[in-house]
C-alpha angles and dihedrals in degrees: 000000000000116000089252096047088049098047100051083051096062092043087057090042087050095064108158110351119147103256130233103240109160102009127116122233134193127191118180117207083033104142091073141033124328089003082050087049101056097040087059096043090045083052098048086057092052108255126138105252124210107202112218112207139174114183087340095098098130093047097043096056090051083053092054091045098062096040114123109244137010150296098038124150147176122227128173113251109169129196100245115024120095091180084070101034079064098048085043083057104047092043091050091046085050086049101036117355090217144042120222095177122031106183113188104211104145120100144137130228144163124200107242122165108241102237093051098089087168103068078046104078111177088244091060096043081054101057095048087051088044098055102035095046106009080051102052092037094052087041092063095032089064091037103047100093086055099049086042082053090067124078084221125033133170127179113189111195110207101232128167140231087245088080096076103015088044081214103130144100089299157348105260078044093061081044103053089046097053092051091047085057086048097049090043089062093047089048091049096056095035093049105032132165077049096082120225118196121166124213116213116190129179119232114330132210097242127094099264095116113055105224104027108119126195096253090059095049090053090045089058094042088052096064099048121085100258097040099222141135105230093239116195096250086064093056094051088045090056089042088057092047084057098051096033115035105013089074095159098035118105140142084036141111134238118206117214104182117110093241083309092142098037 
């Protein structure tokens, strides 16, 4: 689907939702796929978007560049490095001095068969767990002054399917999910009135997972109750109803999956 023709569809999907002008966002992992989804879609609605990046500096400037409105900006947030959720902090409180929308995009993952433990080194299995649960928490951690700053915060934690089906591209994945869906609880009951959702797709059409191609994709899609292929546009669709319209919801999760997991 061309840019144009996405982004005309999220403007239709978004209907009458009550729009984000003047709230900050921040999505890490924005400068690709889902992350790149929901920092369009958050734009489209009027919100200020702060891009996250790792290594993605070039695409997430041209991000940044065809965005709708003004002020945006990308910043490099990555997974594992205090030093810099602090810097990330402290530029953000200079810029903004809040956070209304703390997306957490950003993940890691290899695809592994499950029954292969070897390819699964513990130190491998560590580091999955340490960016797609360890990331997310020290994201928010650093951020949290800024999103209590705001009289109505929302962080959406992009989960998966494979947390409570431990169907995904590996073990220590499944894992990490499952314990995303888990902290998001705890930090719901802990922050409130700052709102944590998390979003659990099944498998995406983007290129997350190395491997995946997009036949298999449609072959898995075939075989669920709706027959569709999760595009990133749905999950962003699905990220704008939580912060938007599911005013009173927190500590749960939203499954994006076509009946995938019935």
């Amino acid at each position: 689907m061309h840019q144009e023709e996405e982004k005309k569809e999220r403007q239709a999907s978004q209907g009458s939702a009550p729009g984000l002008a003047g709230k900050v966002a921040v999505v890490t992992g924005g400068s690709s796929g889902i992350g790149a989804a929901c920092v369009r879609a958050l734009a489209d609605a009027g919100a200020t978007v702060v891009i996250g990046y790792n290594e993605g500096a070039e695409r997430a400037q041209a991000l940044r560049e065809q965005l709708p409105g003004n002020g945006h900006i990308a910043l490099r947030i990555p997974l594992t490095d205090g030093a810099a959720h602090a810097a990330t902090a402290e530029a953000l409180q200079r810029s903004f001095g809040r956070i209304d929308v703390l997306v957490n995009s950003a993940g890691f993952t290899r695809r592994i068969a499950h029954g292969d433990l070897d390819a699964l080194p513990p130190a491998l299995f560590d580091e999955i767990l340490g960016a797609n649960v360890g990331g997310p928490y020290a994201i928010t951690r650093a951020l949290m002054p800024l999103l209590r700053a705001s009289d109505d915060a929302t962080v959406i934690n992009m989960s998966s399917v494979s947390a409570f089906t431990g169907l995904g591209s590996n073990i220590a994945y499944c894992a990490a999910k499952a314990a995303l869906d888990t902290m998001t609880v705890s930090m719901a009951r802990a922050f409130g009135p700052v709102r944590f959702l998390s979003v659990a797709p099944a498998a995406v059409d983007t290129g997350f997972v190395p491997g995946r191609n997009p036949d298999e994709l449609a072959k898995k899609a075939a075989a669920t109750p709706l027959g569709r292929v999760v595009t990133p546009q749905d999950v962003a669709l699905a990220v704008l109803a939580c912060v938007s319209h599911l005013r009173t919801a927190t500590g749960t999760r939203i499954v994006i999956d076509g009946g995938h997991s019935l």
